[in-house]
N, C-alpha and C positions, 0 to 999 in steps of 0.2 A: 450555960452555954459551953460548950467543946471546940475549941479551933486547934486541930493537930495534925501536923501531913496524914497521910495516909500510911504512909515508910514506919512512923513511929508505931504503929499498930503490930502485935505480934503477930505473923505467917504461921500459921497452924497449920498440920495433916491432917484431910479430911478424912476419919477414922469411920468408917462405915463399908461395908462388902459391896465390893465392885467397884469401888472407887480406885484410882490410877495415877500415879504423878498430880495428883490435886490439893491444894492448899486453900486455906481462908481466912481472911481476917474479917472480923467482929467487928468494923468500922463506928458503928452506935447500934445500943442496946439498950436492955431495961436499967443495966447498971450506971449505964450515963445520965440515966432519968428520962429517958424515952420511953413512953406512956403508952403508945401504940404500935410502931412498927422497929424493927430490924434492920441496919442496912452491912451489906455484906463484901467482901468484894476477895471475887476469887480467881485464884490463877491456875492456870491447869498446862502443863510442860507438854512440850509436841510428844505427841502419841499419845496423851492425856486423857481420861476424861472422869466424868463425874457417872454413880450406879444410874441405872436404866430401875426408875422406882415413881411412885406416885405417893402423897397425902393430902392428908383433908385441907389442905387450905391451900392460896394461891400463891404465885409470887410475881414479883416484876423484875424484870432485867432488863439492863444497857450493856452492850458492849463496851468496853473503854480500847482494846488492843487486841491483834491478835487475828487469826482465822481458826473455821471452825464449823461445826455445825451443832443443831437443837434437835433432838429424836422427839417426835410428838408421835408417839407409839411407833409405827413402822415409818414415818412418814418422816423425810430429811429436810429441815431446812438451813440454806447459808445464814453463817454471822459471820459480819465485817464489824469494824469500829463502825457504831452510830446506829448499831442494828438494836430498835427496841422489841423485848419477846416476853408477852403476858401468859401466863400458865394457869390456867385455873385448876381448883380446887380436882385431887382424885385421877387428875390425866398424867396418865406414863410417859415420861420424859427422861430426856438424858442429854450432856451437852460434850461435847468431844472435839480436841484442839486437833486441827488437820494441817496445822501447817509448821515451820519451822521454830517459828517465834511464840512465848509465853502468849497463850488464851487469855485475855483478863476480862471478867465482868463485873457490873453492881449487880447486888441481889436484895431484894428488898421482901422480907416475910414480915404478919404478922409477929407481934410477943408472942401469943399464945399457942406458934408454932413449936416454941418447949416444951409443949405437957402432950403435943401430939406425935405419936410415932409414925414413919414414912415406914413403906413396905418396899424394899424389893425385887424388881421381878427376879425369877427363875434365872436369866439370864445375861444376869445384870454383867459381868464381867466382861461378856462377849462384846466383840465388836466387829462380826460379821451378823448379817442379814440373811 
């Protein structure tokens, strides 16, 4: 078992093109001894956000803090605290903090999302439409 704030987990740069003011902590993983899933939790600073990219597998998110929105390819939705947003497998997504205060979410992937690469898009930086 793991019982640890969440604060004790190291804040990483999420190191990937078109990423923005974005950070992650590694909450539980395979190294905890977590046999199947991930869980994440990310912070993205106003004017933030994460690349505009798809992979093969899905994910689950909660908001915890923050305003914001989720790109499900062209398409905008609000996140408030309490907003949950299931992503399946292959859809182009992107999550972007729109307001003043840190974006925070859980992020929950499979393990086997390690051995899979996300792609991308062309215009992954952008943050006009």
């Amino acid at each position: 078992m793991k019982v640890t704030p969440a604060e004790a987990v190291k804040l990483q740069e999420v190191v990937m093109p078109g990423a923005e003011r974005c950070q992650v902590r590694w909450l539980v993983d395979e190294d905890d001894g977590a046999p199947n899933f991930a869980m994440r939790q990310f912070e993205v600073a106003a004017g933030g956000y994460t690349p505009r990219h798809n992979h093969p597998y899905e994910h689950e998110v909660f908001v915890l803090a923050g305003q914001g929105v989720v790109m499900e390819g062209d398409k905008e939705h609000t996140l408030t605290p309490g907003t949950v947003v299931y992503i399946p497998p292959d859809e182009v997504h992107q999550f972007r903090n729109t307001g003043a205060d840190p974006l925070r979410f859980l992020c929950l992937v499979p393990n086997s999302a390690n051995t899979k690469a996300a792609t991308v898009a062309p215009e992954c930086g952008s943050i006009e439409q």
